[in-house]
CHARMM-style PDB file with segment names, atoms N, HN, CA, C and O in Angstrom:
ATOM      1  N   UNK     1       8.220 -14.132  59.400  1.00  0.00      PROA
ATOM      2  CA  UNK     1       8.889 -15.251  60.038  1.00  0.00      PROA
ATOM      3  C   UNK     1      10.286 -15.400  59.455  1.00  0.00      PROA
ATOM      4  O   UNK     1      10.716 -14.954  58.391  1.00  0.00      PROA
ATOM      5  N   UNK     2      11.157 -16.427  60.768  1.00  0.00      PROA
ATOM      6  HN  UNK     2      10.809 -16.790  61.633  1.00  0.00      PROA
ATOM      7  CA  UNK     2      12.401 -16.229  59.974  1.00  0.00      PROA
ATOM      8  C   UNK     2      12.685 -17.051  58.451  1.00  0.00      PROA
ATOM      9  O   UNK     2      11.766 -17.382  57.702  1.00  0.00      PROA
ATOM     10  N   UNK     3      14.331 -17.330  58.138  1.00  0.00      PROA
ATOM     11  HN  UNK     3      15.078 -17.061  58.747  1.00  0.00      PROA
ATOM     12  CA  UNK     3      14.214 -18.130  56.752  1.00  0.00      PROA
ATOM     13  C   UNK     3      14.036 -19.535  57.283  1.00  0.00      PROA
ATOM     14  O   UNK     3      13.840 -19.598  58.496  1.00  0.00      PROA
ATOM     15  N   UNK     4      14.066 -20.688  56.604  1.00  0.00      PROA
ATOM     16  HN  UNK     4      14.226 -20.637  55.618  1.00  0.00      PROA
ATOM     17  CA  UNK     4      13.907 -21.690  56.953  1.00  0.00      PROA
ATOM     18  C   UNK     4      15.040 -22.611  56.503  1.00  0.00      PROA
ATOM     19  O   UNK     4      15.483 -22.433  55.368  1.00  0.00      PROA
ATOM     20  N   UNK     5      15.468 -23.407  57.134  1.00  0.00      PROA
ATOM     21  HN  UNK     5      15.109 -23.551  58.056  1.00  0.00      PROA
ATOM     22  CA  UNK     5      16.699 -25.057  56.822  1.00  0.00      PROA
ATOM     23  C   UNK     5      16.833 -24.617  55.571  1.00  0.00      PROA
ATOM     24  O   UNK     5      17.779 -23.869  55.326  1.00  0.00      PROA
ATOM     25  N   UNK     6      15.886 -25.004  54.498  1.00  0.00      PROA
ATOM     26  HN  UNK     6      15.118 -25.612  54.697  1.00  0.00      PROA
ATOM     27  CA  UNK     6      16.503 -25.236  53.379  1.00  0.00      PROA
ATOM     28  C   UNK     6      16.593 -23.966  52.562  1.00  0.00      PROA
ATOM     29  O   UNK     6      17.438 -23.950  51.667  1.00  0.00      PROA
ATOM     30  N   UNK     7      15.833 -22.897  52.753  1.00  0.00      PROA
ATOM     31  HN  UNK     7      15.147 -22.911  53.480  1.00  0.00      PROA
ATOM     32  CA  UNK     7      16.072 -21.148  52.448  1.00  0.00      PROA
ATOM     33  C   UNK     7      17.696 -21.332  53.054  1.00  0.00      PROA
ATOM     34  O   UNK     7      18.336 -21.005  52.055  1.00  0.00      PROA
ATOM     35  N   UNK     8      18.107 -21.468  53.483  1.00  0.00      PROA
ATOM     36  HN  UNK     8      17.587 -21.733  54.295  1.00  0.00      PROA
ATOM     37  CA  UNK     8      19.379 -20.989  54.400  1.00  0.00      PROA
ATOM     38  C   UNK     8      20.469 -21.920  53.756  1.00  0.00      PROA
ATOM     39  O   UNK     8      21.612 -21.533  53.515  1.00  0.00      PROA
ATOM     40  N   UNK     9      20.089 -22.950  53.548  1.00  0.00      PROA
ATOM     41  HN  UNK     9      19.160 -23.264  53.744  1.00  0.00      PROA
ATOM     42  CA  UNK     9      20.728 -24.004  52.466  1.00  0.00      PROA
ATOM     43  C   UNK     9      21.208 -23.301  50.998  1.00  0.00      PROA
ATOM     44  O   UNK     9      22.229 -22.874  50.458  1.00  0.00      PROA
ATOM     45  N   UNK    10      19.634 -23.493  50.707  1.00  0.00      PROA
ATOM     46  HN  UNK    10      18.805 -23.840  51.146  1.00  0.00      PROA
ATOM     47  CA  UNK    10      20.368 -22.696  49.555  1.00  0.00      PROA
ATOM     48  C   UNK    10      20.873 -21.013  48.858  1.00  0.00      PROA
ATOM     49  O   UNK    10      21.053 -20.509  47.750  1.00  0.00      PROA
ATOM     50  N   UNK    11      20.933 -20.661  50.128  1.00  0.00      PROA
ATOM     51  HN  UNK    11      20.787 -21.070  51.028  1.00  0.00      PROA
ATOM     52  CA  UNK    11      21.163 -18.991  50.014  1.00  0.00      PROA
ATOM     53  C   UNK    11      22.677 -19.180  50.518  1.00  0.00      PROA
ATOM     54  O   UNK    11      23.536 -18.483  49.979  1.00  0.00      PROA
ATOM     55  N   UNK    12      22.938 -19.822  51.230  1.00  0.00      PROA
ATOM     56  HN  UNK    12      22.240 -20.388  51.668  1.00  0.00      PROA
ATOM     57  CA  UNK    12      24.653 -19.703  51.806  1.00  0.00      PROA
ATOM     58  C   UNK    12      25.807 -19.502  50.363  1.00  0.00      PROA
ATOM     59  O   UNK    12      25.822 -19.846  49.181  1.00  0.00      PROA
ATOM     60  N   UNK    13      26.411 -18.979  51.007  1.00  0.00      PROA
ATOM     61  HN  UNK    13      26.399 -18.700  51.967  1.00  0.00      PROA
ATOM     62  CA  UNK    13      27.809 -19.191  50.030  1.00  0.00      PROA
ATOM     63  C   UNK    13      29.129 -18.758  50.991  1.00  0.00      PROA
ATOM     64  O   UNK    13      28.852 -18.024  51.940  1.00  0.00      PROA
ATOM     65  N   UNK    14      30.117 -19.034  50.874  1.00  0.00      PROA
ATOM     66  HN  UNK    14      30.342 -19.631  50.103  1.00  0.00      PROA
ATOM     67  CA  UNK    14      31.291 -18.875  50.923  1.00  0.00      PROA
ATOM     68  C   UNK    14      32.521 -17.233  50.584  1.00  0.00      PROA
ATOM     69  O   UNK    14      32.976 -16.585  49.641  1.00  0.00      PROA
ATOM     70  N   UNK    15      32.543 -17.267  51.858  1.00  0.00      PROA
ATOM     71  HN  UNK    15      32.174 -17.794  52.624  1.00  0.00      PROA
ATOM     72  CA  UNK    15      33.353 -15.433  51.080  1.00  0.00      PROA
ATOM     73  C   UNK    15      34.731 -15.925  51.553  1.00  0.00      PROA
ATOM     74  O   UNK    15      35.191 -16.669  52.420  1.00  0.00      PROA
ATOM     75  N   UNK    16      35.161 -15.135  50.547  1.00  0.00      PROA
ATOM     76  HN  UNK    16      34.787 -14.531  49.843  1.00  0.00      PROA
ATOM     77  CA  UNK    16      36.676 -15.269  49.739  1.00  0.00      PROA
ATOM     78  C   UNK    16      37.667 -14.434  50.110  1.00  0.00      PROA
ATOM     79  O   UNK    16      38.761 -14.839  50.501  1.00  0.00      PROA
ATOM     80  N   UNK    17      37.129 -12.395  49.943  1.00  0.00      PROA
ATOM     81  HN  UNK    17      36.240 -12.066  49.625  1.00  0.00      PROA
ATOM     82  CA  UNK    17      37.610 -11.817  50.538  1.00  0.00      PROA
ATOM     83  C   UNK    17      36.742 -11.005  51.586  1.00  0.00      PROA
ATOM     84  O   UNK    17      35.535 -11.206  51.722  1.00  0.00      PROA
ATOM     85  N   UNK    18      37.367 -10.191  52.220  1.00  0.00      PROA
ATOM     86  HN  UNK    18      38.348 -10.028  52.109  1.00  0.00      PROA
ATOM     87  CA  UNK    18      36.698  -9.195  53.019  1.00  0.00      PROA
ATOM     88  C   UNK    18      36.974  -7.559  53.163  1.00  0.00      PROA
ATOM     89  O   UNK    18      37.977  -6.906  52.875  1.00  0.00      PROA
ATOM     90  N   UNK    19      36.066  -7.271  53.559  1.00  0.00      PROA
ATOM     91  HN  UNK    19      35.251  -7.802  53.793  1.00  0.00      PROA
ATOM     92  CA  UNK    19      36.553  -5.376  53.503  1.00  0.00      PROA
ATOM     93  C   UNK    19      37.384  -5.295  54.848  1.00  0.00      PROA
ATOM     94  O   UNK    19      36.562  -4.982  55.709  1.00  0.00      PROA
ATOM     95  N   UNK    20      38.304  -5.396  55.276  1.00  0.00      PROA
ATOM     96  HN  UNK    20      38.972  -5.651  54.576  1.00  0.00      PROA
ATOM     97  CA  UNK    20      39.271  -4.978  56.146  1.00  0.00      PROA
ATOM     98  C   UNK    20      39.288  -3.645  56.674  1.00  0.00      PROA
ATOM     99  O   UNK    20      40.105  -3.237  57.500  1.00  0.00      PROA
ATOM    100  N   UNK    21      38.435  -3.042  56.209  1.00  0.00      PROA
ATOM    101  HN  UNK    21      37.772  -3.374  55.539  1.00  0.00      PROA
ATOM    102  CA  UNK    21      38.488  -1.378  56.395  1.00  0.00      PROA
ATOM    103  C   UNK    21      37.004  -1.260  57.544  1.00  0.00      PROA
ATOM    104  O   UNK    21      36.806  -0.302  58.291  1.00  0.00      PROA
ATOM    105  N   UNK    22      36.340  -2.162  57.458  1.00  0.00      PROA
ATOM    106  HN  UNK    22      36.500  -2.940  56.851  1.00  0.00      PROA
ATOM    107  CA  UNK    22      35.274  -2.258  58.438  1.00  0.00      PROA
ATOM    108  C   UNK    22      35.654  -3.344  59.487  1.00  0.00      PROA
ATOM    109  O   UNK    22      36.301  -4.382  59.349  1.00  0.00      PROA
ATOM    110  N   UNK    23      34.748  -2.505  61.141  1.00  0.00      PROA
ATOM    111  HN  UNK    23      34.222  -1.662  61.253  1.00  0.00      PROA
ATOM    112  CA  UNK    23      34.971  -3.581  62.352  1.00  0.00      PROA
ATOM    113  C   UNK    23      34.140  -4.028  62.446  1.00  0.00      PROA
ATOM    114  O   UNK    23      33.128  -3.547  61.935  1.00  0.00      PROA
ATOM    115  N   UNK    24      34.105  -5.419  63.286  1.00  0.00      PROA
ATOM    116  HN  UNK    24      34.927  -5.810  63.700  1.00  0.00      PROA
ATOM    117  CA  UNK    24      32.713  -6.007  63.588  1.00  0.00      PROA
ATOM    118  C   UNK    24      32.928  -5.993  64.916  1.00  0.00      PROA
ATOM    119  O   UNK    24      33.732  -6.658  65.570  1.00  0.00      PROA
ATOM    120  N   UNK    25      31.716  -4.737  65.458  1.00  0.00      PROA
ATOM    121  HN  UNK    25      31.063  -4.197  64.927  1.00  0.00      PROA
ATOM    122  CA  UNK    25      31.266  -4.333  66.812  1.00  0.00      PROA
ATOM    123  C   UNK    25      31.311  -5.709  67.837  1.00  0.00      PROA
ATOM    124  O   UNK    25      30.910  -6.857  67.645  1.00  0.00      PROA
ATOM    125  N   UNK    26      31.968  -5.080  68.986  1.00  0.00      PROA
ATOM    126  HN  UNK    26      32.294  -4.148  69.142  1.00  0.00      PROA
ATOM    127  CA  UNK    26      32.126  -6.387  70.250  1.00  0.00      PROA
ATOM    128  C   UNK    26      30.456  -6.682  70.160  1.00  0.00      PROA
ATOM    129  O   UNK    26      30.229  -7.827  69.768  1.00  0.00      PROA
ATOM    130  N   UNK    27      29.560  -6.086  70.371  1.00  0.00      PROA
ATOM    131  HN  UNK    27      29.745  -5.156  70.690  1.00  0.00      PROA
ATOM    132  CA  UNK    27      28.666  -6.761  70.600  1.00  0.00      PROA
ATOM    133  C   UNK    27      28.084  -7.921  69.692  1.00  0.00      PROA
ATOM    134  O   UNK    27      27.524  -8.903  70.179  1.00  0.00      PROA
ATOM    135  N   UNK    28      28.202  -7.794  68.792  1.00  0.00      PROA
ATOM    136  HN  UNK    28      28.657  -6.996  68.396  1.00  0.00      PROA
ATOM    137  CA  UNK    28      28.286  -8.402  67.996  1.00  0.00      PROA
ATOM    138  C   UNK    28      28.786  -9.763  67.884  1.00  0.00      PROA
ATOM    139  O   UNK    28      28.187 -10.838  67.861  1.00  0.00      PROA
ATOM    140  N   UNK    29      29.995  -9.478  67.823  1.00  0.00      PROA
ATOM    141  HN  UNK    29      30.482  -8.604  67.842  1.00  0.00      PROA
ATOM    142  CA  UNK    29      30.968 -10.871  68.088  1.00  0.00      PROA
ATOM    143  C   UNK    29      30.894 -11.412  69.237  1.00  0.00      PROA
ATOM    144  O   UNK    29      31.596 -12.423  69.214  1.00  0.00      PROA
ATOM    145  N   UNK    30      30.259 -11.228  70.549  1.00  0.00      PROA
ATOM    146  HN  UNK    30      29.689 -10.407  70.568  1.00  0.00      PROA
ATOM    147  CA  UNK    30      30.008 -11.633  71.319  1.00  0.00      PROA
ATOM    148  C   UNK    30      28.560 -12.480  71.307  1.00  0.00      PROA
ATOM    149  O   UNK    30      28.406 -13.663  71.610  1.00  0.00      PROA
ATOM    150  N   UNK    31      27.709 -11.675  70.937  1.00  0.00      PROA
ATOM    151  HN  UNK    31      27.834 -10.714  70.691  1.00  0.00      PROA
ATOM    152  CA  UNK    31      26.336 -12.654  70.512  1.00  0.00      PROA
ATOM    153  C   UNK    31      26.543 -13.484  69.143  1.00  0.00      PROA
ATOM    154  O   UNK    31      25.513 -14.157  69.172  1.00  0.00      PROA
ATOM    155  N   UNK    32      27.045 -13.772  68.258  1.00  0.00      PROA
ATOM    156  HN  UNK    32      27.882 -13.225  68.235  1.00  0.00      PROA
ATOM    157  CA  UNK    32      27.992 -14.522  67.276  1.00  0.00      PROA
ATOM    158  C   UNK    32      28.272 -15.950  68.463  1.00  0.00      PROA
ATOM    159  O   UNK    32      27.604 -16.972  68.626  1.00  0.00      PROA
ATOM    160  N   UNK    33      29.688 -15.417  69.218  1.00  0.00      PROA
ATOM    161  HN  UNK    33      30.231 -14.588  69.086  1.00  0.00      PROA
ATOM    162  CA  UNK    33      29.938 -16.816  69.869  1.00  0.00      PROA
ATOM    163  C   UNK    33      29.316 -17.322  70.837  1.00  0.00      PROA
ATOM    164  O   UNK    33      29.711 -18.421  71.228  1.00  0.00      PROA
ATOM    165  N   UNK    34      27.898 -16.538  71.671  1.00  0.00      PROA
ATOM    166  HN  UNK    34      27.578 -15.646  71.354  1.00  0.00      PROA
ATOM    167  CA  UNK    34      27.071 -16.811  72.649  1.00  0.00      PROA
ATOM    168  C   UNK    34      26.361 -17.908  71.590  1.00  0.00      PROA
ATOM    169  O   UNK    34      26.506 -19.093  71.888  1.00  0.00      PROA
ATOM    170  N   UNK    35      25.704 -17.632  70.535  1.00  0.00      PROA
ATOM    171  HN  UNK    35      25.586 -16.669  70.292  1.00  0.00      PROA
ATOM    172  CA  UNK    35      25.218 -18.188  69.519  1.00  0.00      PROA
ATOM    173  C   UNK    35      25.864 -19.357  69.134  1.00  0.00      PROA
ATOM    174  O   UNK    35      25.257 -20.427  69.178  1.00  0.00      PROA
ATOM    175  N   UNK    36      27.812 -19.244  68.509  1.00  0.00      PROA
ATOM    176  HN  UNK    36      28.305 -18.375  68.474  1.00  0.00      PROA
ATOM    177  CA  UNK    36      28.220 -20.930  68.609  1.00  0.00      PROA
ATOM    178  C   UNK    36      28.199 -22.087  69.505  1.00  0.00      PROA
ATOM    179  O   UNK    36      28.209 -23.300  69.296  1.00  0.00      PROA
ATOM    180  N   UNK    37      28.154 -21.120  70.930  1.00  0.00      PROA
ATOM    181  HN  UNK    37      28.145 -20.134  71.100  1.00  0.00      PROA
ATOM    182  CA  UNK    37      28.104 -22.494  71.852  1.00  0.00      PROA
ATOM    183  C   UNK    37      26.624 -23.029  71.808  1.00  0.00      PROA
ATOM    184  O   UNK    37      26.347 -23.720  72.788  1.00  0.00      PROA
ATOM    185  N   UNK    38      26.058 -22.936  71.295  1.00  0.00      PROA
ATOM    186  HN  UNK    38      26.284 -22.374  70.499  1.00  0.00      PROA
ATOM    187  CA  UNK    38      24.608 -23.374  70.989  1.00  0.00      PROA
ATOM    188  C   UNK    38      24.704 -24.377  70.129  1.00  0.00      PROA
ATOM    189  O   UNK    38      23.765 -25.162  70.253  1.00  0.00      PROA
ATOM    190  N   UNK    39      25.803 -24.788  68.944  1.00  0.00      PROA
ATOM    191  HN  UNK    39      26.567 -24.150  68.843  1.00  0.00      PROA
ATOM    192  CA  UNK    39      25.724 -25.809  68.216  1.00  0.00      PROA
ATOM    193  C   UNK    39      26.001 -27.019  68.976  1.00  0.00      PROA
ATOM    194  O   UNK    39      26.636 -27.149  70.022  1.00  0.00      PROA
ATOM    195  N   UNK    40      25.165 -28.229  67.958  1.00  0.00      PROA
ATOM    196  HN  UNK    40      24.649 -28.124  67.108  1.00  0.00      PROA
ATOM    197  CA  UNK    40      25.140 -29.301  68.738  1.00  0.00      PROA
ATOM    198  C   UNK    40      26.710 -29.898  68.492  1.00  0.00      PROA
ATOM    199  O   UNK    40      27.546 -29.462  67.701  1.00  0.00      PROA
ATOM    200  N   UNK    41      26.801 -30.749  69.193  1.00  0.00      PROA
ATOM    201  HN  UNK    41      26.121 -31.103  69.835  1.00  0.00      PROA
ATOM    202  CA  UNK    41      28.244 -31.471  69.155  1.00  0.00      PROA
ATOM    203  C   UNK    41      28.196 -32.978  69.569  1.00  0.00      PROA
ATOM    204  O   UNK    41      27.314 -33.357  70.339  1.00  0.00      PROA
ATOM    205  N   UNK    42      29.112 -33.829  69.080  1.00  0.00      PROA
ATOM    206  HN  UNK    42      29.829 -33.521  68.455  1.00  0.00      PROA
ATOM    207  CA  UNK    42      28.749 -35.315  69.116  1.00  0.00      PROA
ATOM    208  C   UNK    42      28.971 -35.936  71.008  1.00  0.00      PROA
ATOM    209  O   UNK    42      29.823 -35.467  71.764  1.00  0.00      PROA
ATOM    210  N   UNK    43      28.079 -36.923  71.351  1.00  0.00      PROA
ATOM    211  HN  UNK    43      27.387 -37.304  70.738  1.00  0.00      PROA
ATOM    212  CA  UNK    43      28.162 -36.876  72.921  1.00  0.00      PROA
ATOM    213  C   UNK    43      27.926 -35.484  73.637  1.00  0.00      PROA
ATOM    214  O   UNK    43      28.060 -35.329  74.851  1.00  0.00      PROA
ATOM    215  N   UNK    44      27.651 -34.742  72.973  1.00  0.00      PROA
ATOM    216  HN  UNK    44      27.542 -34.868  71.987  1.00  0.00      PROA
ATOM    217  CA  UNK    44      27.010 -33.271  74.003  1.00  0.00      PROA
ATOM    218  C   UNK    44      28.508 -32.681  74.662  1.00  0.00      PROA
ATOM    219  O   UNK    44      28.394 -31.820  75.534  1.00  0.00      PROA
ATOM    220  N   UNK    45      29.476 -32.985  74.392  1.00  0.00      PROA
ATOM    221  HN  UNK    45      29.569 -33.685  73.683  1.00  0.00      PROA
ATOM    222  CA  UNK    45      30.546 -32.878  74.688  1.00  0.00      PROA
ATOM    223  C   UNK    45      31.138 -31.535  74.810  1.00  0.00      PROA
ATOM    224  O   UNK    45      32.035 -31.272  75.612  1.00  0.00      PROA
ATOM    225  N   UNK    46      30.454 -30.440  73.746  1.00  0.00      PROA
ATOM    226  HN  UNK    46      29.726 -30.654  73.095  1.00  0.00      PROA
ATOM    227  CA  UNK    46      30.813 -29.368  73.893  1.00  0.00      PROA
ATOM    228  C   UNK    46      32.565 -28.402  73.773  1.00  0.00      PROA
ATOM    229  O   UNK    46      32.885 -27.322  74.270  1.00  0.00      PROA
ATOM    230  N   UNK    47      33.576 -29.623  72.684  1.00  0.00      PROA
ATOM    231  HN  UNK    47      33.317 -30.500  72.280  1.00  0.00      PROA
ATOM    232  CA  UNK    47      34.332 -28.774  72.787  1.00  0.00      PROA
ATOM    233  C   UNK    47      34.905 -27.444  72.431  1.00  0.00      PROA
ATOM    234  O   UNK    47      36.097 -27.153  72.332  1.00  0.00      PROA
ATOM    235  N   UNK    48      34.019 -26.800  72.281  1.00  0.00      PROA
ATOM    236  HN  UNK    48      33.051 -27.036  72.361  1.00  0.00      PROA
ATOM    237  CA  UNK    48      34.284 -24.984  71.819  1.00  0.00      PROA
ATOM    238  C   UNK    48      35.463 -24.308  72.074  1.00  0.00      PROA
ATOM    239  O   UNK    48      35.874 -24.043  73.204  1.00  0.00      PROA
ATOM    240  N   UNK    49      36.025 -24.019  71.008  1.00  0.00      PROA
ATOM    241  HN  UNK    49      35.692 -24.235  70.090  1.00  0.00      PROA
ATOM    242  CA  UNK    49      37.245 -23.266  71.370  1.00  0.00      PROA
ATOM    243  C   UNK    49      37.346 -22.047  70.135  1.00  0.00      PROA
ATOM    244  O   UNK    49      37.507 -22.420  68.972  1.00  0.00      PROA
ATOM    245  N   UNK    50      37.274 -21.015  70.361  1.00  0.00      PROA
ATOM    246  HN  UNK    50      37.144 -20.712  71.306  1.00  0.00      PROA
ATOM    247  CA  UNK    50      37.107 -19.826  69.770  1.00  0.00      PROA
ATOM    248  C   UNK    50      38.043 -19.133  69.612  1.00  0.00      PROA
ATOM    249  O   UNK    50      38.625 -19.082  70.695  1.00  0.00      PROA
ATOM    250  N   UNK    51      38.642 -18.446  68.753  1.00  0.00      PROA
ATOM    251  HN  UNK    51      38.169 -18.488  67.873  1.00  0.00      PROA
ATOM    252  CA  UNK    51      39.934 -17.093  68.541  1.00  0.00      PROA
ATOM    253  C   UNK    51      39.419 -16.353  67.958  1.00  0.00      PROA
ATOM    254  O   UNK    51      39.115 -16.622  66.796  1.00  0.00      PROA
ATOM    255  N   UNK    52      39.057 -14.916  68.609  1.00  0.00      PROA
ATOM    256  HN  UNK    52      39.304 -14.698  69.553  1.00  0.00      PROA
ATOM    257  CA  UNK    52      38.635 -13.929  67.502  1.00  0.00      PROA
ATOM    258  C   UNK    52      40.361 -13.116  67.306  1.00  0.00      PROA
ATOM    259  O   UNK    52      41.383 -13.083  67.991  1.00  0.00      PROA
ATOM    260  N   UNK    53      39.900 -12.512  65.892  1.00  0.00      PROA
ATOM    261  HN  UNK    53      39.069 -12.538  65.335  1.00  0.00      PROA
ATOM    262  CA  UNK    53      41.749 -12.469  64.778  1.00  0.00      PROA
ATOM    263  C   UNK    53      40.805 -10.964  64.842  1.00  0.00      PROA
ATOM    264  O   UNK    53      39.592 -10.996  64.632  1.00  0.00      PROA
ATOM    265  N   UNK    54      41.592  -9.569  65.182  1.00  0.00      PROA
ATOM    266  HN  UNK    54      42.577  -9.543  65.352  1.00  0.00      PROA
ATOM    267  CA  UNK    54      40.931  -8.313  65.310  1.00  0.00      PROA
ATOM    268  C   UNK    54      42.275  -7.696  64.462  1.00  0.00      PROA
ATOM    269  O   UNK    54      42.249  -6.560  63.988  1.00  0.00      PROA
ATOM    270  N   UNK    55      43.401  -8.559  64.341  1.00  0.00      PROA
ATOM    271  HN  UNK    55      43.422  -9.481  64.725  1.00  0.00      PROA
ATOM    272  CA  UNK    55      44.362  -7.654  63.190  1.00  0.00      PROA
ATOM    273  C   UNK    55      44.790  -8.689  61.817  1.00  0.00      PROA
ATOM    274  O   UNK    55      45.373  -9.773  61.847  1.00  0.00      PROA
ATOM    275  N   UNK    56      44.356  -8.046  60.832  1.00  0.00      PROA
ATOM    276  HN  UNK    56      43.883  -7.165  60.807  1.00  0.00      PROA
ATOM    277  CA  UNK    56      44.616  -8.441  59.721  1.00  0.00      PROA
ATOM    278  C   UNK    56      46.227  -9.464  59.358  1.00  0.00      PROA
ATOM    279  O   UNK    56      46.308 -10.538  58.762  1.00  0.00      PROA
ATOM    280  N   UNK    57      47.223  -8.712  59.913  1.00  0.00      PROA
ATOM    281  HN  UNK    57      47.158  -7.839  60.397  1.00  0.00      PROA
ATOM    282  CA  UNK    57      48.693  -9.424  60.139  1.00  0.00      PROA
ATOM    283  C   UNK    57      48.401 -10.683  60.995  1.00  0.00      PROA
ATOM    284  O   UNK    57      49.487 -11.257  60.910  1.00  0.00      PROA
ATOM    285  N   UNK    58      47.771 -11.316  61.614  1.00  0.00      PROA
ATOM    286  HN  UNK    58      46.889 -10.849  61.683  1.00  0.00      PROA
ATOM    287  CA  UNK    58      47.634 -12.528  62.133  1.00  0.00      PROA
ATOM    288  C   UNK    58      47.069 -13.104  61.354  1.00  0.00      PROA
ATOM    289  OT1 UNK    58      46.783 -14.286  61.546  1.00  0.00      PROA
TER     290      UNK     58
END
C-alpha cells in the first residue's frame, strides 16, 4: 500500500540544488500537473496557473 499523510509528512524535505544535466520526460511533467489541478483550493475556485522552466538561464 501506498505511504500515508503523516509517512509523507515526515519524509518530505526541501531540495536546494539540482542535477541540471538530467530531463524530466514530458510525460511526466504532464501527469505532475494533471496531478496539481487535483489540489484543493479555497471556494473550489481553482486558480492554477503553471510555468514549466525547461532552460536553466530562465
Amino acid at each position: 500500500m501506498g505511504m500515508d499523510v503523516f509517512e509523507a509528512m515526515e519524509k518530505r524535505h526541501s531540495v536546494r540544488s539540482f542535477d541540471t544535466s538530467r530531463e524530466v520526460p514530458e510525460e511526466l511533467v504532464e501527469k505532475l500537473l494533471d496531478c496539481a489541478c487535483l489540489a484543493p483550493s479555497a471556494g473550489n475556485v481553482q486558480p492554477w496557473r503553471f510555468v514549466v522552466v525547461r532552460e536553466a538561464r530562465v
